[in-house]
N, C-alpha and C positions, 0 to 999 in steps of 0.2 A: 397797491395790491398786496395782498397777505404772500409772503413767502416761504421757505426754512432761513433765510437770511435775515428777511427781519424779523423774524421771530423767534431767531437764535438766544436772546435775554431768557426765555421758558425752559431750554433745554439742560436742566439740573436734574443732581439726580434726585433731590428734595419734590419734583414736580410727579413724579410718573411711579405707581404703583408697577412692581413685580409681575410679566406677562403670566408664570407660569403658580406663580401663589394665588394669581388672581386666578387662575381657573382650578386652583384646589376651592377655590369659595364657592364657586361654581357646583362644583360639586357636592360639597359641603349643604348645598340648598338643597340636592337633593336627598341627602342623607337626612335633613330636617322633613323633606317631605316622608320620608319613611319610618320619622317618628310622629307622624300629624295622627293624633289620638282621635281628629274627626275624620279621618279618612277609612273608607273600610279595609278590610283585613288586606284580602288579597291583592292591594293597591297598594297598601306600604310593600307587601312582597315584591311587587312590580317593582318600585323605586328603590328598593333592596338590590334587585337584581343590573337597576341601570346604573349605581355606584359601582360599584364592582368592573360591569363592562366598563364604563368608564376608564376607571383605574387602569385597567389590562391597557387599554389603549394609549393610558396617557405612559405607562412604562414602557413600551415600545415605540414609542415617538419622540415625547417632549424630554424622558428622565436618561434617555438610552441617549440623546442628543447632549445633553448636558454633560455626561459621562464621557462618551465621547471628547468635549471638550477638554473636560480635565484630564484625560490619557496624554493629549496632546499638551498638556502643560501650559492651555491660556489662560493668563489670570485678569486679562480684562474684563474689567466688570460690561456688564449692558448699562443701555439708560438708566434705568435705576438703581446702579451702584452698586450690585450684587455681583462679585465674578461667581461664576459658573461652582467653584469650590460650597461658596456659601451658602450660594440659592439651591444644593442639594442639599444641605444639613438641613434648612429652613424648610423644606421639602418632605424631607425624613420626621420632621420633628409632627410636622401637622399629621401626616398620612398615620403617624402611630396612635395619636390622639382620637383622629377618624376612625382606625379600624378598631380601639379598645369600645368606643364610643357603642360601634354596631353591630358590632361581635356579642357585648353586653344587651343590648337589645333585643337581639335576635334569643339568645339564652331566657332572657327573664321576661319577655316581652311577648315575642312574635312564635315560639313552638309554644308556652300556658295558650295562648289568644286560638292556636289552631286546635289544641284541645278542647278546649272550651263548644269552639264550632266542630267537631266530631272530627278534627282531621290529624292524624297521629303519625308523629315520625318516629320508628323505635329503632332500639339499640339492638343487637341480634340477642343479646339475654335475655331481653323482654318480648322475644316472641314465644307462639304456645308451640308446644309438641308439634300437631300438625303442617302449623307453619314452616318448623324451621324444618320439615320431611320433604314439605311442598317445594319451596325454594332451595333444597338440596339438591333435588332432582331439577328445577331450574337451572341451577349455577351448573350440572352437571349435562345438560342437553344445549345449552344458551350460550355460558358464558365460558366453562371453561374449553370449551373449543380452539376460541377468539383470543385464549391469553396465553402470552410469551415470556416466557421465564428470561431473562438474560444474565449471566454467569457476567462477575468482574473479576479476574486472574490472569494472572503473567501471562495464561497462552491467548485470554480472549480480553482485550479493553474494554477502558468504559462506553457503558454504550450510551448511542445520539439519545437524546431527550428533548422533542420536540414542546415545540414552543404551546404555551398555557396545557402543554397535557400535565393530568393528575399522575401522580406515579406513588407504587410503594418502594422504599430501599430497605433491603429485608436483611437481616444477617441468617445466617442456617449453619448448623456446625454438623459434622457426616458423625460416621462411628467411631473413627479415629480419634473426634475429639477434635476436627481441624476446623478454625472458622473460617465461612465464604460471604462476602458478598454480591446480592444478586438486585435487579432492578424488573418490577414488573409494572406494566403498566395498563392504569385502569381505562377498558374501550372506550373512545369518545365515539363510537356509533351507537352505545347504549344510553338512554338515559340514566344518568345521574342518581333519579329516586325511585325506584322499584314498587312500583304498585301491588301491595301484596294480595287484595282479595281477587285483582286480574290474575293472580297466579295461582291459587288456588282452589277459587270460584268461589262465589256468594255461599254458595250451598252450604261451604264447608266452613264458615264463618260462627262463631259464638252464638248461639238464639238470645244471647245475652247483650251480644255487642252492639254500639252506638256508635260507633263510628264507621261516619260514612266512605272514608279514605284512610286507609292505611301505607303507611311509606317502608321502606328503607332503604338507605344510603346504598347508591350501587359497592361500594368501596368497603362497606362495613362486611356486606353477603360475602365478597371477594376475600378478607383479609380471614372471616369463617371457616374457610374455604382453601385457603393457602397449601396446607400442608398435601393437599391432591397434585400439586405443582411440584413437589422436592419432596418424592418419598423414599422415604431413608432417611430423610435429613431432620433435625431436631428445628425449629423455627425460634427463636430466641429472640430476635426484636423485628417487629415492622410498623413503617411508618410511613406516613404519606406526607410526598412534597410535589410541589408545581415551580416551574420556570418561568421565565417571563425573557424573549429574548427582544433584541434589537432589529424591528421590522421596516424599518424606515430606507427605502429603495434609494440608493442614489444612483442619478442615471448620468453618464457623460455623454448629452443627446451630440452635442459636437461633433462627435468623435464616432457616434454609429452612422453606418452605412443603411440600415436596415432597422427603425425604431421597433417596430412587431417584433426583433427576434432580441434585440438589445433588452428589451419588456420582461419576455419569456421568462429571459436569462435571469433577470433579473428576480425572477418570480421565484424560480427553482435555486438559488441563492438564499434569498429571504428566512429558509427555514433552518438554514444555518450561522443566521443571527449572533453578536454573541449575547451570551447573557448578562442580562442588565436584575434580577431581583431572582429568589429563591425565597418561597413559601413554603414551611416545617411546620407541623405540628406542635404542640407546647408540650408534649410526650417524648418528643427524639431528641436520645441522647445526646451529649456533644460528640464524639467521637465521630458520630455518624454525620452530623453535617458538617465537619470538617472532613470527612469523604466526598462528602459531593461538593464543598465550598472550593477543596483543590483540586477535584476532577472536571469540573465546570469554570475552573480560573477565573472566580471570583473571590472577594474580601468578606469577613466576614458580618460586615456592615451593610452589606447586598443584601442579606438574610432577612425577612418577615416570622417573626415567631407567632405563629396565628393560633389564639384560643379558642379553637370553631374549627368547621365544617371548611376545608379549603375550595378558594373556588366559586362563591358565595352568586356569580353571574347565574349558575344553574338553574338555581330557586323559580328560576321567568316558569317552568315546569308546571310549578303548583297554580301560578296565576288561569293556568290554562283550564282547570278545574271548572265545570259547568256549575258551580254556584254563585249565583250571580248578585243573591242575597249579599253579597261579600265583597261587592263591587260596586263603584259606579255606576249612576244610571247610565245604558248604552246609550252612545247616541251614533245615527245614520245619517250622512251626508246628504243634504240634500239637491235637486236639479232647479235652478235658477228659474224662477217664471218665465224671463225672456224666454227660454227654451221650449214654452209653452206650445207655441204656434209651429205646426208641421212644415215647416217651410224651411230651405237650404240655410244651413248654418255660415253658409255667406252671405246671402240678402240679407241677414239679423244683425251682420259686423260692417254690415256695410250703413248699414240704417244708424248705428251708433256703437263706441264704443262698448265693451262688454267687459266687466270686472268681475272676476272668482275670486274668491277668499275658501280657502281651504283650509280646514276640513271641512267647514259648516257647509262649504257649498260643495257639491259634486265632482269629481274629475274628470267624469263621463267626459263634456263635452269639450275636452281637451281633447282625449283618444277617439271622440269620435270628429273633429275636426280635421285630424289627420288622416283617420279610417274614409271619411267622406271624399275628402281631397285625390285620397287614391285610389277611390271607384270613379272618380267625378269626370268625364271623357273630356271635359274645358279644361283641366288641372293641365299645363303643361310642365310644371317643374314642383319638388318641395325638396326644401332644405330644413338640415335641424343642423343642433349640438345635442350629445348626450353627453350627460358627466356619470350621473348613477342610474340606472335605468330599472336594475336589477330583473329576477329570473321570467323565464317567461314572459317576456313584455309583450302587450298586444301595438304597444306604437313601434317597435321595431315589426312587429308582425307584418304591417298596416304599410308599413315601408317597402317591405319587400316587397309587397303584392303589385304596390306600386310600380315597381320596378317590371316586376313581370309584365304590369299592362302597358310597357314600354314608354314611360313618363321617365322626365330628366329629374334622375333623385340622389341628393348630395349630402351626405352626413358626417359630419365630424365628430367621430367618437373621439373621446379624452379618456388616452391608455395608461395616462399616468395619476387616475382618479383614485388613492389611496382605498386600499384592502376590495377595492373594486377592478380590478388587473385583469383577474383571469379573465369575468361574466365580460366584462366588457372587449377584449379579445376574442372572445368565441362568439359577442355578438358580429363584429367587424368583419370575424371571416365570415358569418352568415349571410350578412348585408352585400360580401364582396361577392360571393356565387351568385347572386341576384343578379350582379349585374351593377349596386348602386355603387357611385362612384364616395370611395370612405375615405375621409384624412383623417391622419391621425395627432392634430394636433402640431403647432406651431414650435418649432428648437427653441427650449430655453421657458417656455411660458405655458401654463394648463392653459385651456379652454373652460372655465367656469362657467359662461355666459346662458343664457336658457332661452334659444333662439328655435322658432317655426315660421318661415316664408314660404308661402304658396302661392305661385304663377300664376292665373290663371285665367284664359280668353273668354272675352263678353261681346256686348253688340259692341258697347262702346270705346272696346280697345281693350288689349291687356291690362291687367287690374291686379294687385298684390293684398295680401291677407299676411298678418302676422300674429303672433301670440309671443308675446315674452313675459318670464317668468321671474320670481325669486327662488323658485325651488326646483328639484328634481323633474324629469317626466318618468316620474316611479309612480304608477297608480295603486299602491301598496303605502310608502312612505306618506303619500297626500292626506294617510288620514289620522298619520300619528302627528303631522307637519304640519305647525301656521304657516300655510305661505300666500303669495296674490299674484296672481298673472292677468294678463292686459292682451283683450283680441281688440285690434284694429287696423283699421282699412288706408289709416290718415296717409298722404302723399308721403308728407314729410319723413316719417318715421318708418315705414316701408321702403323709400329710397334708400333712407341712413343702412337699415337693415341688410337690404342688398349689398349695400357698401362692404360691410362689415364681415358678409360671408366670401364678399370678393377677397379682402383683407386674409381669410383663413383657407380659402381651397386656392390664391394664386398669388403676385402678389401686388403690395401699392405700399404707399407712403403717403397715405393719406392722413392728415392729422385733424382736421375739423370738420365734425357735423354737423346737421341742421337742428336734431331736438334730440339726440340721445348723447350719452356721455358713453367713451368708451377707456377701457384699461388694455394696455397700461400707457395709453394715450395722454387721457384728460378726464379722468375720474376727478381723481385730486383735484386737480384744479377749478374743475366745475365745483365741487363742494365749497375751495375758499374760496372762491369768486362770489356765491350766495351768502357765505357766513359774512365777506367785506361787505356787501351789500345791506344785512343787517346791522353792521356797525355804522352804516355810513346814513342810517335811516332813524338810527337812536342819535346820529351828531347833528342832523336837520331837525329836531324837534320831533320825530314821531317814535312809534313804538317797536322794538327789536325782538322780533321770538325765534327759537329755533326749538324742535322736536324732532331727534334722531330715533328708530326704533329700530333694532340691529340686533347681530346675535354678539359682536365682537368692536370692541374700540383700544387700538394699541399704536396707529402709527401716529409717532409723536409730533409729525407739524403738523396734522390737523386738530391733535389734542392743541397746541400750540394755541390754534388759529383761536379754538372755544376758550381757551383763557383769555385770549387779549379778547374776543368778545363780551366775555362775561364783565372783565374791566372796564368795557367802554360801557356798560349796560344793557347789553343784551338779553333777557330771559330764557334760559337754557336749558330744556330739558332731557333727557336720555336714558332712554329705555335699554337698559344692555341685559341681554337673555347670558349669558357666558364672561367672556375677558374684557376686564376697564382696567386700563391702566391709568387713567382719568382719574387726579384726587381731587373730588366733588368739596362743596364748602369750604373752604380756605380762606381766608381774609385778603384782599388783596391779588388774589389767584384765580377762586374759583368761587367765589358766595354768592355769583348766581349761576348755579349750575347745580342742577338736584339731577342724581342718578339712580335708577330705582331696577328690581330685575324680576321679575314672572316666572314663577317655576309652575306649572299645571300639568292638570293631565294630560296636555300636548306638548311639545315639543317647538318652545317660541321661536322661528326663523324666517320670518317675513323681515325685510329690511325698505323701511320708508325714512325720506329725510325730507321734512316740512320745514319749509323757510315763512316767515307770514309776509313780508314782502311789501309792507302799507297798506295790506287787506286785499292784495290781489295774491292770495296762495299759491305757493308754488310745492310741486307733490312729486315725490319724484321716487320712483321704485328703481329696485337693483340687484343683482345678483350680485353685487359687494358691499362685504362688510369694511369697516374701515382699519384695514391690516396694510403692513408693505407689502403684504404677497396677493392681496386684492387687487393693488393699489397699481402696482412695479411690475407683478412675474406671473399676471393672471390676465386673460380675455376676459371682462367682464361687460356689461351691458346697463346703464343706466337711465331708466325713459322716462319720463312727464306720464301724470295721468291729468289730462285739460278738461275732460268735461265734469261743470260742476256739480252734479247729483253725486258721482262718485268720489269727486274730491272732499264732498260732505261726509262721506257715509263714514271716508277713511279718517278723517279731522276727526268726527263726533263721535262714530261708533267703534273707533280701532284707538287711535289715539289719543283722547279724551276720555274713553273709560279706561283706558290702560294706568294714565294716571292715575285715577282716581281707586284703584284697583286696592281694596285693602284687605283682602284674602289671601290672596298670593304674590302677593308684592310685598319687597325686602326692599329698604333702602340703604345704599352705600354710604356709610360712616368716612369721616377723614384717617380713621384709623386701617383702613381697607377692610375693616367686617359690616356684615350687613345685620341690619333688626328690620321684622317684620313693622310695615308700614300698617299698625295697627286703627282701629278705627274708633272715633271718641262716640260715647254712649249714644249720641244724637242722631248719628248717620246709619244710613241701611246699609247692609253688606251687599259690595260690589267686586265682584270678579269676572274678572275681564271675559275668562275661556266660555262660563255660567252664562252672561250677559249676548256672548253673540250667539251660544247655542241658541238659547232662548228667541233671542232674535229672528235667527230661522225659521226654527219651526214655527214663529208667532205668523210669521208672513206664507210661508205656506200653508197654515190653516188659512186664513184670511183669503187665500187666496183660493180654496178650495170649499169657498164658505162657510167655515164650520165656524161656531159660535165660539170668542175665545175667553 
C-alpha cells in the first residue's frame, strides 16, 4: 500500500514546484486572459479586474504569511527548497513584471479600445466648461460632505488607514510658511468612476459628442477639489496611495469558551492588520513615502510604485455597462429535463440518481429541494453545512421556515469560512431565533463538506434524500462556478451521510464508511488506495489511467503517490484550474503525467478523480482538492457517482473534452510556466466552457422540439 514512508525516496526538493509561485501562474493566466485580443472589450476588463482582486487577496493571506515568517526569523525552507526569505524576492520579482505588464496594457491598450467604442475616461483638464460647473456642484453636494481631512502633528498622530482604502497624502503649507501633513481619504461608498452625463444630464451633452459613456476617476474630481478641505492653506503635493494589510484570523479555538465571540473578536481585530504592501503613485516624491513607509512600519521594499490608476479591482464598474455588443454571448442556466414532470422532487431522486453540473444547469432545483422539504408535512428533519452562502440566501430562508413549521432542522455554519465571518454569523444568529439547532463547526478543523440530508416519512418507512455538492449553496456563485452536485436516495450513501452529521452536531470515532470518503479521516487514503490499484493493474498486464480535475494539487504524498504511478506506467492526467506543485514530464519522475489548466469565462471548480479501474470506472466527486488542509484540518465529503449514464457524460463530456480543450487550455512546462495548448491546422476548436454551453441548450431545444 502506497504510503508517506514508502514514498519518502520523491520527497526532494528537485520534485515539487513552489505552492505560492504556482499560484502567481495562476494568475498570470488570467492576466493572459485580459490580454486575449479575441475576447471582447469588456471581458478583458473583467479579467483585469479579477487580477487585481486576486492580488489583494493573495497579499493578505499567502504574502502577509510569509512575512510573517521572516519577522520570526525561520529560515527553513518548504518542500521545495525556498525558505520563506527567498520565495518573497521570487514573489516580488514576478508581481513587478505582472503589474508593468498590465499597467502597460491598460495605458496603450484597453482606455484607445474603449475610445474607439464611445467610452471615455478623462483627466479633469479634458473636461468642457460645463462639466467641470456640473461636477463642481457634485463634488460640493455628494462628496465633499463625506470627506475627512485628517491633520499628522505632534498634537494629533498618524491616522488608521484601513485596509485596500485609496487615500491621498497631501502636504499643505499655511501663511506662515509652515508645512503640514495631512491624509484624506477617498469614499469607498462611492464608486470609483463618476459617470459624467448621469451628472449633468444627456441634454447638456455636446450635439456633437459620440460617446456614449463618459467617466472620471472618483479620485481625480476629489484631488480638483482639494483646496475646499484646507482653506488658507497652499496645497503643494497630493498623491494617492493604498495599503494592503494582513487579514488572515488566527483563532485559538482551544482556548475559547464561546467560538461566536472568539469570531467577533476576531473580526474587529482583522482591520488592524499590520501592513504587508503600500501602493504609490510613480508622481510621489520620496520624502513622502518615507512618511508613510515609517508611520505604517514598513520597509521600503513593501512599496509598489504603480504607473496607473491604483486599485485596478474597481474597473469590474465599467463591465457593468449595458453594452453587450462588447461582451460574451450571455448565457442562462438552464432546468434539467428530469425536472420536467410536475411531480415531487423526491419520487424523481428516488427513481434515480440526479446529476447538476453548474452553471449550464440550473440551481433552482437545489433551493427548491430544500424550499420543498420545508413545506413538505412528511419532512421530518433536514440538515445542511454551509461554508459561503452569501447575502440574502433563499436556502437559509427555506430553513428557517422550516423550523417555524416545527421540523427537526440542524445546520452547521462554518464561522471560520475566510472574508465570509461576519454574513455568516448573522446568518447563525438568524437560523438560531428560529429555533434551528446551529454548530459552529468542529475545534481545530473547517467544515468544507457540501452536505443536504432530508428525513422524511413514507408508506414504506422513513426514507432519506441527500444532495452533496463540490461547491457552495450560493445560488449567486453557481453561475460564475463549474461545480456538480449529486441527489440521491442510495441506502448506502444516506446512512454514511447521517454518519457524518452525527460526527459534526455530537460525537464518534467513527473511522470507516460504506461509499463516501471522509476528511480528515480517509480522504488520502481512499485516493492512494485507487492510484495503488492503478499500479497494480499496469503490473498484471492491463491498462493504468487516472484523471484528476481539481482546482488545486500540493500535498506532497499524494503528488508522491502519481510519480511512482507514472513510473510504474500508469497514464496520468490533471487538470489543475489553480496550484500544482506537481513537475509534469520529467524523465524518470513524471513522463507520464501531462498537467493542463482552463482559464474561461467561469470560474473552473468542480473536483472529479477518475480512476479507469480495468474498464469498470470509478468517479468520484468531492469537496476536496488535494491540499494538507483538505486533506488533515478540513470536513470534507468525497462520494461515487455509480450510475452509468452519468458517469458517461462526466468521462465523455467534462473530462474528455477538457483535455482535448485547445482554447483555454495551457499546459504545465517542467519549467513551471505554462504555453497555450494550441491546436494543429487540422483540428476544430474545442473549449471545454463553449462545448457544454452548447450542449445544453442543444438538449433543451430537442427537448422542446424545436428544430436544431
Amino acid at each position: 500500500m502506497l504510503s508517506k514512508e514508502s514514498l519518502s525516496r520523491y520527497f526532494e526538493a528537485a520534485n515539487f514546484f513552489n505552492r505560492d509561485l504556482s499560484w502567481l501562474e495562476f494568475n498570470r493566466r488570467v492576466l493572459e486572459e485580459a490580454t486575449n485580443p479575441n475576447l471582447p472589450l469588456l471581458d478583458r476588463i473583467k479579467f483585469i479586474s479579477i487580477f487585481f482582486s486576486n492580488l489583494d487577496e493573495y497579499y493578505m493571506i499567502r504574502v502577509s504569511g510569509i512575512k510573517e515568517q521572516i519577522a520570526a526569523k525561520i529560515i527553513e525552507p518548504t518542500i521545495d527548497g525556498l525558505t520563506p526569505l527567498q520565495e518573497l524576492k521570487k514573489i516580488e520579482l514576478n508581481v513587478k513584471e505582472m503589474l508593468t505588464e498590465l499597467y502597460s496594457l491598460w495605458k496603450n491598450s484597453i482606455l484607445p479600445q474603449l475610445e474607439e467604442n464611445n467610452i471615455q475616461i478623462l483627466q479633469y483638464d479634458q473636461l468642457e466648461d460645463n462639466e467641470r460647473t456640473a461636477l463642481k456642484e457634485y463634488f460640493n453636494k455628494e462628496i465633499y460632505p463625506v470627506l475627512t481631512p485628517l491633520a499628522f502633528d505632534p498634537g494629533r498622530p498618524f491616522p488608521y488607514i484601513s485596509n485596500l482604502s485609496l487615500s491621498f497624502a497631501i502636504l499643505v503649507r499655511n501663511k506662515k510658511g509652515e508645512k503640514h501633513f495631512a491624509r484624506v481619504k477617498i469614499p469607498g461608498i462611492l464608486p470609483r468612476l463618476i459617470r459624467i452625463e448621469k451628472i449633468i444630464g444627456k441634454e447638456h451633452l455636446p450635439t456633437n459628442s459620440h460617446f456614449c459613456a463618459k467617466f472620471i476617476w472618483l479620485g481625480d474630481l476629489i484631488k480638483a477639489n482639494l483646496s475646499t478641505l484646507f482653506p488658507g492653506y497652499q496645497i503643494l503635493q497630493a498623491n494617492r496611495f493604498r495599503i494592503t494589510r494582513d487579514t488572515d484570523i488566527e483563532i485559538q479555538e482551544d482556548e475559547a469558551d464561546d467560538l461566536l465571540e472568539v469570531i467577533e473578536e476576531n473580526i474587529r481585530q482583522r482591520r488592524f492588520g499590520s501592513v504587508v504592501r503600500l501602493e504609490v503613485e510613480k508622481e510621489m516624491p520620496e520624502f513622502m513615502i518615507d512618511t508613510l513607509t515609517e508611520n505604517l512600519q514598513i520597509l521600503r521594499q513593501d512599496v509598489h510604485v504603480i504607473d496607473g490608476p491604483l486599485g485596478l479591482a474597481d474597473i469590474m464598474q465599467l463591465y457593468e455597462l449595458p453594452l453587450h455588443h462588447l461582451k460574451e454571448k450571455p448565457f442562462h442556466p438552464i432546468m434539467p429535463k428530469v425536472f420536467d414532470d410536475e411531480e415531487s422532487i423526491f419520487s424523481l431522486i428516488k427513481k434515480e440518481d440526479i446529476l447538476l453540473h453548474h452553471p449550464f444547469d440550473s440551481f433552482s432545483p437545489v433551493v427548491d429541494f430544500i424550499k420543498e422539504a420545508s413545506k413538505d408535512p412528511d419532512v421530518l428533519a433536514i440538515k445542511q453545512t454551509l461554508y459561503r452562502v452569501g447575502s440574502n440566501s433563499p436556502i437559509v430562508k427555506a430553513l428557517i421556515e422550516a423550523a417555524e413549521r416545527k421540523k427537526q432542522v440542524a445546520v452547521l455554519v462554518e464561522l471560520k469560512a475566510r472574508f465570509d465571518e461576519e454574513n455568516n454569523i448573522y446568518w447563525a444568529k438568524e437560523l438560531e431565533k428560529a429555533g434551528v439547532h446551529v454548530v459552529y463547526g468542529l475545534v481545530g478543523l473547517k467544515t468544507h463538506s457540501k452536505m443536504v440530508l432530508v428525513v422524511r416519512k413514507e408508506n414504506e418507512g422513513v426514507t432519506r434524500y441527500v444532495h452533496l455538492g463540490t461547491g457552495n449553496y450560493n445560488p449567486s456563485t453557481a453561475k460564475l462556478y463549474t461545480d456538480l452536485g449529486l441527489f440521491t436516495s442510495n441506502n448506502e450513501i444516506c446512512a454514511d451521510v447521517s454518519e457524518v452529521f452525527n460526527y459534526l452536531t455530537g460525537y464518534s470515532d467513527q473511522e470507516e464508511y460504506r461509499k463516501i470518503a471522509v476528511s480528515p479521516l480517509n480522504t488520502r487514503d481512499t485516493l492512494l488506495k485507487n492510484i495503488q490499484q492503478e499500479i497494480e493493474n499496469v503490473e498484471n498486464g492491463g491498462e493504468g489511467r487516472i484523471i484528476f480535475k481539481l482546482n488545486s494539487i500540493v500535498d506532497p504524498t499524494t503528488i508522491a503517490a502519481l510519480y511512482e504511478a507514472s513510473n510504474k506506467g500508469v497514464n496520468i492526467d490533471l487538470i489543475v484550474r489553480g496550484i500544482c506543485c506537481l513537475i509534469p514530464q520529467v524523465p524518470n519522475l513524471s513522463e507520464n503525467i501531462r498537467v493542463i489548466s482552463i482559464v474561461g469565462r467561469f470560474l473552473e471548480h468542480s473536483r472529479i478523480y477518475y480512476f479507469h479501474n480495468n474498464g469498470d470506472d470509478i468517479i468520484l466527486l468531492s469537496s476536496a482538492d488535494i491540499m494538507q488542509r483538505n486533506l488533515d484540518r478540513r470536513v470534507e465529503t468525497t462520494f461515487p457517482v455509480e450510475n452509468k449514464n452519468l458517469k458517461k457524460y462526466l468521462k465523455e463530456n467534462v473530462l474528455d473534452v477538457a483535455l482535448a480543450d485547445n482554447e483555454k487550455s495551457r499546459v504545465l512546462l517542467p519549467t513551471g510556466k505554462y504555453v497555450f495548448n494550441r491546436k494543429v491546422y487540422t483540428e476544430e476548436n474545442i473549449n471545454l466552457q463553449e462545448y457544454l454551453m452548447d450542449l445544453t441548450v442543444k438538449i433543451n431545444k430537442q427537448r422542446q422540439g424545436e428544430v436544431i
